[in-house]
C-alpha positions as CSV (number, residue, x, y, z in Angstrom):
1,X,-256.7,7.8,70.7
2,X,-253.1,7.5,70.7
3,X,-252.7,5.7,67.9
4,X,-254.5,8.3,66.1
5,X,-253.1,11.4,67.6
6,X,-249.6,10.5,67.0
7,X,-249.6,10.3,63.2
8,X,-251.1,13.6,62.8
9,X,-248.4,14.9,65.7
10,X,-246.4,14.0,62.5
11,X,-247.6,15.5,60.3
12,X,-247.9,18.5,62.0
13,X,-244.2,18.4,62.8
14,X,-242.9,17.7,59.6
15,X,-245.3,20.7,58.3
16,X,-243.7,23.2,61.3
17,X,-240.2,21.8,60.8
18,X,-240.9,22.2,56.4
19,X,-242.2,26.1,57.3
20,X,-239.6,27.3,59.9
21,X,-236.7,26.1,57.5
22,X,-238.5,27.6,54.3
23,X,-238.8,30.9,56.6
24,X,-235.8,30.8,57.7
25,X,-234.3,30.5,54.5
26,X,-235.5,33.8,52.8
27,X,-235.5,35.7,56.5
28,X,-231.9,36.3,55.4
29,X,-231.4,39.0,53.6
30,X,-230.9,38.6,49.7
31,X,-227.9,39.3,47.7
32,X,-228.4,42.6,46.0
33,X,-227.5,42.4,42.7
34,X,-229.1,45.3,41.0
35,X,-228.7,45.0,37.3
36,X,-225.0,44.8,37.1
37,X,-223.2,41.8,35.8
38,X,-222.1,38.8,38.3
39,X,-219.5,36.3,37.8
40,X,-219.6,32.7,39.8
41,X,-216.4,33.4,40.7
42,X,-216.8,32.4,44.4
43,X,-219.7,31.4,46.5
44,X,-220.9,34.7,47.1
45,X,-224.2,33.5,44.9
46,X,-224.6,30.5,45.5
47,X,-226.9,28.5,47.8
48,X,-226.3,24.6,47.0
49,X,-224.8,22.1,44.3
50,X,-226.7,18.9,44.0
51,X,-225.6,16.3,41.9
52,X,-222.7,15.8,38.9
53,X,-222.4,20.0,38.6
54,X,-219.7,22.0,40.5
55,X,-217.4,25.1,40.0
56,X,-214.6,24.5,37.2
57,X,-211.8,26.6,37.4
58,X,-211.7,27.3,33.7
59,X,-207.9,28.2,31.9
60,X,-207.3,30.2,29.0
61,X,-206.2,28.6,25.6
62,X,-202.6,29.1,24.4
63,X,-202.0,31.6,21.2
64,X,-199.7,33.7,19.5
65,X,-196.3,34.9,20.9
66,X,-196.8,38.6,20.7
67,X,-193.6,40.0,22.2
68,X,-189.6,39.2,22.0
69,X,-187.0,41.2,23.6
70,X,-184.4,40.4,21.4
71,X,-182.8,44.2,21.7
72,X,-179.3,44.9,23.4
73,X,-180.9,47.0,25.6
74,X,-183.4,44.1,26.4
75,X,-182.8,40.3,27.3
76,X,-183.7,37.2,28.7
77,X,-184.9,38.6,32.1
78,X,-187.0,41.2,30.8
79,X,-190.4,41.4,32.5
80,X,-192.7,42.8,35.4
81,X,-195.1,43.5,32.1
82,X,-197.9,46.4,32.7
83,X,-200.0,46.3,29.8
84,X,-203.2,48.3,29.7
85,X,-205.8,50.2,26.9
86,X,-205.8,53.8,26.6
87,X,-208.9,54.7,23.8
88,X,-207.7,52.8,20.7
89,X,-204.3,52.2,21.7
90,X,-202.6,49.7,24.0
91,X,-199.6,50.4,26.0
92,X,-197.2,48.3,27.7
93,X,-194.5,49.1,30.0
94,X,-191.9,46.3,30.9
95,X,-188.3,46.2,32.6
96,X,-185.2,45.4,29.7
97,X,-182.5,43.0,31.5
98,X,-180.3,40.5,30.5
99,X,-178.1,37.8,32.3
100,X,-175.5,35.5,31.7
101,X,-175.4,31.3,31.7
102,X,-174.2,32.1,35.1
103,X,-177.3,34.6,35.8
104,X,-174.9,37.1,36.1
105,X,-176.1,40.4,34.7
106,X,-175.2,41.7,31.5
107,X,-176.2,45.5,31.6
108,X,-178.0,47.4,33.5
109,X,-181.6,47.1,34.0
110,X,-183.7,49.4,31.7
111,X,-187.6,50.6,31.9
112,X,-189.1,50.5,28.4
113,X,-192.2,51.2,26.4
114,X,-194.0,49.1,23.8
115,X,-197.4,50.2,22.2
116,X,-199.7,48.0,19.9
117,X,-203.3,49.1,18.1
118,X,-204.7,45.6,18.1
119,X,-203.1,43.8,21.2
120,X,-201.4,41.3,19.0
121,X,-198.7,43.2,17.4
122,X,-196.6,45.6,19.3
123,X,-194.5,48.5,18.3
124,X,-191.1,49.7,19.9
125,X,-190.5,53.3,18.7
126,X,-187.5,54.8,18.8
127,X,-188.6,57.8,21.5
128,X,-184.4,59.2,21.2
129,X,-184.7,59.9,25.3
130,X,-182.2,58.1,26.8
131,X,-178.8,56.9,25.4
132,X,-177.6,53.2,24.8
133,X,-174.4,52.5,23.5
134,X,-174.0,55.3,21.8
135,X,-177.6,55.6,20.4
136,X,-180.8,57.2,21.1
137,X,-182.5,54.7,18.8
138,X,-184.5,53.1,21.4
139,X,-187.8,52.6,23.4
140,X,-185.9,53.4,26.8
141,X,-188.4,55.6,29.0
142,X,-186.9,55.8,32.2
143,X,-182.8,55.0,33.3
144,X,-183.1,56.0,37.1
145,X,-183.8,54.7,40.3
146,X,-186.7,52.2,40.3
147,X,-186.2,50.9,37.1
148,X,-186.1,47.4,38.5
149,X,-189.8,47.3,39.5
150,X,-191.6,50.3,37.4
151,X,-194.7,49.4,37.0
152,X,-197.1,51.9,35.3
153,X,-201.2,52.7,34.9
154,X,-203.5,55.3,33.2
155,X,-204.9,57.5,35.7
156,X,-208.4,57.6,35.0
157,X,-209.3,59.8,38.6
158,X,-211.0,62.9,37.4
159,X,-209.5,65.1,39.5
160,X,-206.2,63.8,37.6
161,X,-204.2,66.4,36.2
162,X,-203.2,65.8,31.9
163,X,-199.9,66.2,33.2
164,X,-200.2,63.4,35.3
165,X,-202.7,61.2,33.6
166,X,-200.2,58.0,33.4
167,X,-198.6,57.7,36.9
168,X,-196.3,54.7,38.4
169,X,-194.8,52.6,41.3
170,X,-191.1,51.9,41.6
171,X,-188.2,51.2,43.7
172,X,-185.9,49.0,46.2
173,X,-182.6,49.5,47.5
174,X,-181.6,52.7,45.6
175,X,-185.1,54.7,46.5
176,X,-184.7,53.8,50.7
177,X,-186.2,50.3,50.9
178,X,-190.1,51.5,49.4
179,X,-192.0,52.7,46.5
180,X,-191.4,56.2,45.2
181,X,-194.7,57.8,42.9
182,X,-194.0,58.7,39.0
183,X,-195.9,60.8,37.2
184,X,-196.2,61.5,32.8
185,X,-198.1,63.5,30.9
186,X,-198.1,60.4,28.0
187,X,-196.4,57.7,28.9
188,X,-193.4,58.4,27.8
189,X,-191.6,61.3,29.6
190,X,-191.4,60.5,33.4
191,X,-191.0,62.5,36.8
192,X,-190.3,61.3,40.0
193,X,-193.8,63.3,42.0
194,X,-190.9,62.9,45.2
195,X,-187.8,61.0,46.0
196,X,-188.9,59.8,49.7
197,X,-190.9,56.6,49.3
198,X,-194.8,56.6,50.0
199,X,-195.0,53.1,50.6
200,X,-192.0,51.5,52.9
201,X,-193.4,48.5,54.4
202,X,-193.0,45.3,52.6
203,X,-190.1,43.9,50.5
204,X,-190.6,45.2,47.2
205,X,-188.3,42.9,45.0
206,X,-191.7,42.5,42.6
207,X,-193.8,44.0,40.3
208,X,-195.8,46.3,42.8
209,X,-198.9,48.0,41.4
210,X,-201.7,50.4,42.1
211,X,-204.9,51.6,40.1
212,X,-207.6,54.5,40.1
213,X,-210.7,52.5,41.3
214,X,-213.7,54.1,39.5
215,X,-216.2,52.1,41.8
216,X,-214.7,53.2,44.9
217,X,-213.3,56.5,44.1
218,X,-210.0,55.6,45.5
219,X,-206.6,54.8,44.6
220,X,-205.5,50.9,45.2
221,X,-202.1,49.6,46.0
222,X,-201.2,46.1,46.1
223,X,-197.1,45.4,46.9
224,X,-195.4,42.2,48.2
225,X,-193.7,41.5,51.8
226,X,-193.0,38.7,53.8
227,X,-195.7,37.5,56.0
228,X,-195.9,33.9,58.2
229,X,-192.6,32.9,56.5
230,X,-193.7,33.5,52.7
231,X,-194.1,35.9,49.9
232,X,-197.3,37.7,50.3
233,X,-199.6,40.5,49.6
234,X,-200.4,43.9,51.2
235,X,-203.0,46.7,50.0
236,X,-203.9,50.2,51.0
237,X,-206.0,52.7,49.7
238,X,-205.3,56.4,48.8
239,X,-207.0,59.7,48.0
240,X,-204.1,61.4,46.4
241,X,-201.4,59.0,45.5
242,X,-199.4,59.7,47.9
243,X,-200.7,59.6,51.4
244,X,-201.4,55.5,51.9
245,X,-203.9,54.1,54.7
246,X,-205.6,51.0,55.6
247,X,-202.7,49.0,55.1
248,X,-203.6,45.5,55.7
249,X,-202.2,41.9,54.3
250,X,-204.5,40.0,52.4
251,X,-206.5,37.4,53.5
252,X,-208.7,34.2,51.7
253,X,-211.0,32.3,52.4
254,X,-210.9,29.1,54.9
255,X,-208.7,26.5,53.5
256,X,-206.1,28.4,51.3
257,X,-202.6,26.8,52.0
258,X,-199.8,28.8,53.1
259,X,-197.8,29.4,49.9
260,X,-195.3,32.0,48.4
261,X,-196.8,34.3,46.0
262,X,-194.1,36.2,44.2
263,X,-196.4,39.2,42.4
264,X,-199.8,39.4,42.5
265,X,-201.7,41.2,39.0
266,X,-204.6,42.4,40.9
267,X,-206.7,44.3,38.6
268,X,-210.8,45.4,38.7
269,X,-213.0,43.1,35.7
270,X,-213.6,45.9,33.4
271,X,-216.8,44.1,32.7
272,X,-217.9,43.6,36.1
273,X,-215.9,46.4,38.3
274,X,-217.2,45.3,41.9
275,X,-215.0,42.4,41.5
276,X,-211.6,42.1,41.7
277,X,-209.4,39.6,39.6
278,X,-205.6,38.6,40.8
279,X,-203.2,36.6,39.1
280,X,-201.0,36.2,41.4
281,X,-197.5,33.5,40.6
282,X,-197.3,31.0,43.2
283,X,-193.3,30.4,43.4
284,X,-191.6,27.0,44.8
285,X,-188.2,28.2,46.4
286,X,-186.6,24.8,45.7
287,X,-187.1,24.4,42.1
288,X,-187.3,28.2,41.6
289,X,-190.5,27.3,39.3
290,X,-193.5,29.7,39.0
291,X,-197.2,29.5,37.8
292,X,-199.9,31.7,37.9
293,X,-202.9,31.1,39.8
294,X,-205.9,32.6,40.0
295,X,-207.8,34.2,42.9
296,X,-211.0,37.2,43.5
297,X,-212.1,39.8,45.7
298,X,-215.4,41.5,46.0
299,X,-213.8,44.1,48.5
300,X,-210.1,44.2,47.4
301,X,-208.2,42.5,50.8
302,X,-210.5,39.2,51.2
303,X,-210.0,36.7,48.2
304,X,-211.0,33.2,47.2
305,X,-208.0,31.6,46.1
306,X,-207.9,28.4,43.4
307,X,-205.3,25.8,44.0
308,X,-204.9,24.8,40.2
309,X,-202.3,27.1,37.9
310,X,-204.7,28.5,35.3
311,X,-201.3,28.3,32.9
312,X,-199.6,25.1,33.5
313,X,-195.8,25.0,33.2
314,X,-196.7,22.4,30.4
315,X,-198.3,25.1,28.7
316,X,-196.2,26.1,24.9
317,X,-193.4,27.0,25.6
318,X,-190.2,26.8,27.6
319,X,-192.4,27.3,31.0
320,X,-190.7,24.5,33.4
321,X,-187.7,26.8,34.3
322,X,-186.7,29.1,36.7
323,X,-189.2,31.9,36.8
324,X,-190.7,31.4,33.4
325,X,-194.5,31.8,33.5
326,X,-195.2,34.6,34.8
327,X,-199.4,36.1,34.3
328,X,-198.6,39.8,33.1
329,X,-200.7,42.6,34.5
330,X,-203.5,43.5,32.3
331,X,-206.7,42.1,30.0
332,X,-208.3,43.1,26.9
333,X,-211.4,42.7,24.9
334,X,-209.3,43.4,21.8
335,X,-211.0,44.7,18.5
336,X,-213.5,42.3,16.7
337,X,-213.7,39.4,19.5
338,X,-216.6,40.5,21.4
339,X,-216.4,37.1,23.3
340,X,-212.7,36.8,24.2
341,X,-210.6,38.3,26.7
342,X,-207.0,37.9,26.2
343,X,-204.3,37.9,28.8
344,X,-200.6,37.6,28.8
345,X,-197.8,35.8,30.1
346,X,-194.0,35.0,30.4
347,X,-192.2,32.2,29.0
348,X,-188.1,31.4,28.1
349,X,-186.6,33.0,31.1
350,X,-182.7,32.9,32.2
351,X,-182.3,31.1,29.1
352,X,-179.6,31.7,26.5
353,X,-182.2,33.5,23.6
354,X,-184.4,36.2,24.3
355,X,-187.5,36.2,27.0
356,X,-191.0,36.3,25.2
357,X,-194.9,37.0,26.1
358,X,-197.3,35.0,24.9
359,X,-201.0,35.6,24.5
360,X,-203.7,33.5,26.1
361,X,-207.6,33.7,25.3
362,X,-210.5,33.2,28.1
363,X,-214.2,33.1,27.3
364,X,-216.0,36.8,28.0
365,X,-217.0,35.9,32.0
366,X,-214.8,32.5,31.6
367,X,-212.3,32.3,34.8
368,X,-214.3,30.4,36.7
369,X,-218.1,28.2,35.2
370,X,-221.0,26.1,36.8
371,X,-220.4,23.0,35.2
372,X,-223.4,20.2,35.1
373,X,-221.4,16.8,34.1
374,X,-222.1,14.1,32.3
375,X,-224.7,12.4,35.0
376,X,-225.5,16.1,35.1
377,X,-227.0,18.0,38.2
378,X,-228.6,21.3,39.9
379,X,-227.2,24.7,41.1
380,X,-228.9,27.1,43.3
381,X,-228.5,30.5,44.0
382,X,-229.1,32.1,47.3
383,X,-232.9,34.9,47.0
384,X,-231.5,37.7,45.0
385,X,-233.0,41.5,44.8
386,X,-232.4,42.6,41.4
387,X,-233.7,45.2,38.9
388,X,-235.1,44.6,36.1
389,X,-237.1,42.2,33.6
390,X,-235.1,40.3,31.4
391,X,-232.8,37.8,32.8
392,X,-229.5,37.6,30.6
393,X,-226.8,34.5,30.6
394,X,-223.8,33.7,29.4
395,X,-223.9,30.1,28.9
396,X,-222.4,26.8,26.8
397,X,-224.5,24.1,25.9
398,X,-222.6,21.3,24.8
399,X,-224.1,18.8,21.9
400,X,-226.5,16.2,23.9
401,X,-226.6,18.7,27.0
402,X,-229.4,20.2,28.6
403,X,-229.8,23.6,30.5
404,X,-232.8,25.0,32.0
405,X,-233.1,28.1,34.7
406,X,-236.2,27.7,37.2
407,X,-237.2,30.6,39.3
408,X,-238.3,29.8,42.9
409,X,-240.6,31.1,44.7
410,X,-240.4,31.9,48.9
411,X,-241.6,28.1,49.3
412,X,-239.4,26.5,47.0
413,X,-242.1,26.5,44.4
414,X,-241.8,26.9,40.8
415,X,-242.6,30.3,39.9
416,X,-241.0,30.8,36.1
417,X,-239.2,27.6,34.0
418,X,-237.1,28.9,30.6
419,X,-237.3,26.9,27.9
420,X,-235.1,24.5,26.9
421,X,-231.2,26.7,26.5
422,X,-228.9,25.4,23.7
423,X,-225.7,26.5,22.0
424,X,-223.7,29.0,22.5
425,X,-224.4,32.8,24.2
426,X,-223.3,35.5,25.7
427,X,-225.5,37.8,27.8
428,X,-228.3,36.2,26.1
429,X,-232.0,36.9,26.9
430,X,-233.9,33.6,28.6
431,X,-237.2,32.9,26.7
432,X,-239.6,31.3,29.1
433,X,-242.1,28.8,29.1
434,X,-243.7,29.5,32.4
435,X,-243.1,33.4,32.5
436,X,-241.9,34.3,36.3
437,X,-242.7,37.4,37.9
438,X,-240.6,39.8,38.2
439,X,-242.4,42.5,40.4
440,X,-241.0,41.2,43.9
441,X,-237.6,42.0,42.8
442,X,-236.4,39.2,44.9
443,X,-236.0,36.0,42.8
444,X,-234.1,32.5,43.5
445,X,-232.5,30.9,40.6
446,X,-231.8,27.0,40.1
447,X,-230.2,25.7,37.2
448,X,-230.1,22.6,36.1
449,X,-227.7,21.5,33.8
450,X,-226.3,18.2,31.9
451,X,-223.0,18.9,29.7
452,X,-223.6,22.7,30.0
453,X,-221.9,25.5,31.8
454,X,-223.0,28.7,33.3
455,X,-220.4,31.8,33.5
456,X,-222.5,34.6,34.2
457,X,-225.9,36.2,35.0
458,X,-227.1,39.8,34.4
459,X,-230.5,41.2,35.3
460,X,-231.6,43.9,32.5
């Protein structure tokens, strides 16, 4: 009797132990998604990697040089580069400066304007504002306090005013020790809103931003300080520009080493605007290096931080100096690349010739991708509630890879299997072999995946 009993005591633990963990794995309540566009980015979707697949931190490919401040009023250390679209046009506010062999400085620091209509080549007008050595022949916007660190945005808050549509941060020493608010009408002509700083705790010797948040309906501020003996990062959020509340330091995940990060280029992914995408420049005090790493935030203070630069210091040209790769603040989807994003950075600083920017290309979605390897392997996503019926990718599918995306069911079963993914795609439609069903609204993803990767997922 025993004997018999005790297999089927068993089996009907196994089958107990099989059902509490399968309940107890969609008790939890799924990651809404709704129909907007997610990025594996960070964990937040994921459920498990089996085999040769993982996350690859993914880095943009080297192109032109699109910027040289070779003008007298300009110079080697020029930077602290805002670039950002406004309709057809892009505009780009940076700090002129120039030093010496023995990084003394040459002339005063200068806050000028640059504007391109294809992100590639860039214009300097001759605005006839402000005087340099006799001549008004310049792109000077702004010669007083705060110049050091002005770093400008387009104001897209409705409630904005047109005489205040562009607005800036700036200011150290000169301004008391904070950041003072600046207001234009186009850019061009700028106002100190008031003289007594809005912002005054932190150390500010950076390029210090903010940003209208559409998603949130609030302004954003992000400005350095020191914090547990480093260079770090402090937010807070405002209604009006002026008054500034939640203060609070950033904070990552579990893990992130303790390292100084000298400006941050926090920005929302115009394509995906929950999230939040920083380039922040990890700096090495000794060797007075920099390179730009990448971290993201899906609520603006907590952020998963990657170790690896996303543009090595080996990257062309003249990066492996003091302070010479540097991510500028801004992306693009410029005219007639629907599947690039191009970003920005530094190169050639304190060095006898003039400072340039160089641009860099990502894949559309490409910071971060799943990656199936060569031995290949299997990613799941934690139950998601979405809406819609079309399930759109954006994959890669290298030659002798495989993709497939399974949908599972509140067992684990098979409930949908696409057919057989190749090439190359961008918020592609999946065609199906085994058609799921979408009328639960609550779906679990697996991909599996040989020389393939996965960047994003949209339900439509």
């Amino acid at each position: 009797m025993n004997v018999m009993f005790y297999p089927f005591k068993i089996l009907l633990t196994s089958a107990l132990l099989t059902f509490l963990v399968t309940a107890d794995l969609f008790s939890a309540e799924p990651v809404d998604v709704g129909n907007r566009l997610e990025l594996f980015v960070d964990s937040h979707l994921i459920d498990s990697i089996d085999g040769d697949a993982r996350q690859q931190l993914m880095k943009p490919e080297p192109k032109e040089v699109v910027f040289v401040t070779d003008q007298p009023w300009e110079g080697n250390t020029s930077g602290y580069y805002t670039l950002f679209q406004d309709g057809d046009l892009y505009r780009m506010i940076y700090r002129g400066w120039q030093h010496d062999e023995k990084m003394k400085a040459v002339h005063q620091e200068v806050t000028c304007y640059a504007e391109s209509t294809d992100g590639i080549h860039w214009v300097k007008p001759k605005l006839g504002l402000f005087e340099w050595n006799g001549s008004k022949e310049n792109n000077i916007v702004w010669l007083g306090p705060g110049r050091h660190n002005f770093t400008a945005f387009r104001d897209d808050n409705p409630a904005t005013s047109k005489s205040s549509r562009y607005k800036a941060f700036g200011g150290i020493g000169e301004l008391g020790g904070g950041l003072v608010p600046f207001a234009s009408p186009d850019c061009v002509n700028w106002k100190m809103i008031q003289e007594k700083p809005v912002i005054t705790h932190g150390a500010f010797d950076s390029q210090n931003l903010a940003f209208w948040d559409a998603d949130r309906g609030e302004y954003r501020a992000y400005w350095r300080y020191f914090g547990d003996g480093v260079r770090s990062v402090r937010t807070a959020t405002s209604q009006d520009f002026i008054t500034w509340e939640n203060e609070a330091d950033l904070t990552y995940t579990e893990g992130t080493p303790n390292e100084h990060l000298y400006t941050n280029a926090i920005q929302k992914y115009f394509r995906a605007p929950h999230l939040f995408i920083g380039f922040p420049t990890r700096y090495e005090p000794k060797s007075q290096q920099v390179e730009p790493i990448l971290m993201t935030s899906r609520d603006g203070q907590t952020f998963h931080r990657y170790a690896e630069p996303v543009i090595p210091r080996t990257a062309p040209k003249d990066r492996n100096r003091n302070r010479s790769n540097y991510m500028t603040w801004g992306m693009f989807q410029l005219p007639n690349q629907p599947k690039e994003i191009s970003v920005y950075a530094t190169e050639n600083y304190y060095e006898p010739t003039p400072g340039r920017v160089r641009r860099f290309v990502y894949r559309v979605d490409g910071f971060v991708a799943l990656r199936g390897g060569t031995d290949g392997g299997a990613v799941t996503t934690k139950p998601l509630r979405f809406t819609g019926e079309r399930l759109l990718l954006n994959y890669v599918v290298r030659p002798g890879g495989t993709l497939t995306v399974e949908v599972l069911g509140e067992s684990g079963e098979v409930t949908g299997k696409s057919k057989p993914l190749t090439g190359d795609a961008v918020d592609a439609p999946i065609a199906w072999e085994q058609a799921p069903d979408w009328t639960l609204g609550v779906a679990q993803l697996r991909f599996t995946m040989k020389n393939a990767d996965v960047y994003s997922l949209r339900f439509q």
